[in-house]
C-alpha positions in Angstrom: -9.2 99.5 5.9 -9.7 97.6 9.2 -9.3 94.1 9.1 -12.6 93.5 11.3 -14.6 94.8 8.2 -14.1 92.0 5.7 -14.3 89.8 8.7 -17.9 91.2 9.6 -18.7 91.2 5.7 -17.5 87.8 5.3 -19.7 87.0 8.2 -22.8 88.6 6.3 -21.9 86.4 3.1 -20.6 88.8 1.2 -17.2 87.3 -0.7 -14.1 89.7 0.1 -10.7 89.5 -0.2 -8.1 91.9 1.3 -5.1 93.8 -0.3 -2.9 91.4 2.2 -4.9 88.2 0.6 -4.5 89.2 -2.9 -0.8 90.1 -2.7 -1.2 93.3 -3.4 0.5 95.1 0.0 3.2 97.0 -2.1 1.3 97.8 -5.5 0.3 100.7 -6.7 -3.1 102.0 -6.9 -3.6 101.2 -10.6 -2.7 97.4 -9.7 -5.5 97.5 -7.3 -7.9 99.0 -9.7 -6.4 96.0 -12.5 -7.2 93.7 -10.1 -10.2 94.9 -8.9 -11.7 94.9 -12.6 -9.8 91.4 -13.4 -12.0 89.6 -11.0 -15.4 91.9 -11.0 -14.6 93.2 -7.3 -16.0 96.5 -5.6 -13.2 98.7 -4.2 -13.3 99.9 -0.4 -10.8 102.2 0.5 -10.1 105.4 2.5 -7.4 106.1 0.1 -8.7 109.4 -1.8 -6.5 108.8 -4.9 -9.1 106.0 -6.2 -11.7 109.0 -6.1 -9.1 110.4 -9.3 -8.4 107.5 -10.7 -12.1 106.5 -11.0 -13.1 109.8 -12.2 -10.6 109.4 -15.3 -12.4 106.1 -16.4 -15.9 103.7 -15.8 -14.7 100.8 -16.5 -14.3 99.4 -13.3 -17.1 97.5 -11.0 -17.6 100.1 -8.0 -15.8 101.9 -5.6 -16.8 102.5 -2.2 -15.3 105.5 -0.2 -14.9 106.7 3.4 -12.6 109.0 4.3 -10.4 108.1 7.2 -12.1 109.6 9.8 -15.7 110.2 8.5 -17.3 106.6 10.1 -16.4 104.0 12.9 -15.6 100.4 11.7 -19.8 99.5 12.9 -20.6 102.5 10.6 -19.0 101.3 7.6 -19.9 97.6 8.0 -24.0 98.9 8.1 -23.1 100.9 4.9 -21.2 98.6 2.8 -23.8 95.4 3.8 -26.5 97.9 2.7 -25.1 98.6 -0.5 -24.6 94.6 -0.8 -28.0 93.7 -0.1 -29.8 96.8 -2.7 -26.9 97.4 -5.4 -26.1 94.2 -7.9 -22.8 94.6 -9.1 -24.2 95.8 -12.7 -25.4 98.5 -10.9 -22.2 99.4 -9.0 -20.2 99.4 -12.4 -18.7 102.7 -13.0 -19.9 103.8 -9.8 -18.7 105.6 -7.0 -20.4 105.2 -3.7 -19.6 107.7 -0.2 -20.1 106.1 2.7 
């Protein structure tokens, strides 16, 4: 994802960390999802193969898709600080969110 997102959501209070930030450059996708459940964190990604991995299991606190090309950066910060502000994280577990 674009840098300038977590940089706008941080901006909007919401606490984010990046794949960079949590060491995680050159990890698998199932190491992101560890993580991700490890320390009750949403997923945002473009990356399509979460959509699989998700679908195999609920246990995990949300993930939040886009593909690639579907929004601009503006588009996805509006949708992603909506679903902040009206979704707690209880109701984002198991859940997969299109933006």
């Amino acid at each position: 994802m674009d840098p300038a997102i977590a940089l706008a959501l941080r901006r909007h209070g919401v606490d984010v960390t990046t794949t960079i930030e949590a060491g995680l450059r050159t990890h698998d996708d199932a190491a992101h999802l560890e993580f991700a459940r490890a320390s009750r964190r949403v997923i945002v990604t473009h990356d399509a193969d979460f959509l699989r991995l998700a679908s195999g299991t609920a246990d995990h606190w949300g993930i939040a898709y886009c593909h690639r090309t579907a929004r601009s950066v503006g588009e996805v910060i509006r949708g992603l600080v909506l679903m902040y502000e009206v979704l707690t994280l209880e109701e984002m577990r198991g859940r997969v969110e299109f933006l």
